[in-house]
Every structure is written in structure tokens, then in C-alpha cells.
N, C-alpha and C positions, 0 to 999 in steps of 0.2 A: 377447794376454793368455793366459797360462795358465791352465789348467784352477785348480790353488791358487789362482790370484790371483783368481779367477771367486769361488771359493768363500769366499773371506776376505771379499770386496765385498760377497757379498749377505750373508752376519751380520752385518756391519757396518751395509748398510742394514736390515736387521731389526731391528740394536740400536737406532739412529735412530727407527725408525716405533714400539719402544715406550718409549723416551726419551718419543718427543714425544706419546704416549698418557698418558705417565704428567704431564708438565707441563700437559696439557687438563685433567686429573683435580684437579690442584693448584690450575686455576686457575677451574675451578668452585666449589671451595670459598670462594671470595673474598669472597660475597653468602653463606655460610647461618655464619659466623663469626663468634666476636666478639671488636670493635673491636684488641681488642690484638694479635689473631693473625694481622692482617694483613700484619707487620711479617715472620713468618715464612714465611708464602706467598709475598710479595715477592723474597723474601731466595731459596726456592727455585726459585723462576721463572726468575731470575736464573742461579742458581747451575747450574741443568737446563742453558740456553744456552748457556752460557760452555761444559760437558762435551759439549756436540754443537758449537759450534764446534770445541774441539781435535780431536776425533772427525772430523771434517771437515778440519782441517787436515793430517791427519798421514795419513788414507785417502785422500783424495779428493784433494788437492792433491800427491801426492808428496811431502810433506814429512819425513816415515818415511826416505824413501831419500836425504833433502837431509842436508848436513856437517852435521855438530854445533853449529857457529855458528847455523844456519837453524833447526833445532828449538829452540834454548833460546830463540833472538828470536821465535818463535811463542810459545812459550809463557811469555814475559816477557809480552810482547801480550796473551794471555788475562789475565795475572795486574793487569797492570795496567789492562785495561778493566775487571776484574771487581772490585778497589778502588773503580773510578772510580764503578762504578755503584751500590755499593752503599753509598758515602760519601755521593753525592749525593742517595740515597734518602732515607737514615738525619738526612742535614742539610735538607732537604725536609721533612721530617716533623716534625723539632724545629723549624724553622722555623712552621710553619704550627700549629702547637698550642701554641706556647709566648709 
């Protein structure tokens, strides 16, 4: 590993550690909120995840240095886990109140 790449790594996990400071912060708000605005903290918790999986996928997995096929299928993947989740949230929720 090169000295650059040393140094790329740890910003990256610095960004990470305050990504995931910043989604704790998000996700204590969940208990002093009301009822509707849950739907937006959900929605960002979510949305936090998905931005440190790709962050994750593209540092950490080599996937930065993979062909162009292998980045757009990662990031097809993010896009459609992060539909997935946020569909089944949003039909969860109408479901259960309606």
C-alpha cells in the first residue's frame, strides 16, 4: 500500500465514523418527535446506509479499480436495495394505519 492510498483510507474511514455519528444523532431523534416525522428519520437512516455501503464498496472492496460493468452493478444494487427498502417501509406503514 502506498503512502496515498494509506492516506485516502483513513479519510474515508474518518468519513465513515462520522457518517455513522451522524445516523446515531438521527436515530435518537425517533422517541422525542412527532408521529409524522418518523417517516423522515426512517427514510434517513436508510438513505445514511445505503451512502456508506457504496463508500464501502468502491474503498474497501476494490471496486473503484473494477471495469465499469462491476461499478454500475454495485451501484444498480445500492439503488435497488434502497427502492426496496424504502417501498416496503412506506407500504408497511400504509398498511398498518390504514
Amino acid at each position: 500500500m502506498s503512502a496515498g492510498s494509506g492516506k485516502r483510507l483513513l479519510v474515508v474511514w474518518l468519513a465513515l465514523c462520522a457518517i455513522t455519528i451522524v445516523s446515531l444523532v438521527v436515530g435518537s431523534l425517533d422517541g422525542r418527535v412527532a408521529h409524522g416525522a418518523n417517516a423522515a428519520i426512517s427514510s434517513t437512516a436508510i438513505l445514511i446506509a445505503l451512502v456508506k455501503v457504496r463508500i464501502i464498496f468502491r474503498e474497501f472492496m476494490e471496486v473503484r479499480h473494477a471495469p465499469a460493468l462491476l461499478c454500475r452493478l454495485t451501484d444498480a444494487w445500492v439503488l435497488l436495495t434502497g427502492v426496496s427498502l424504502l417501498g416496503a417501509y412506506f407500504v408497511g406503514t400504509m398498511v398498518t394505519s390504514g
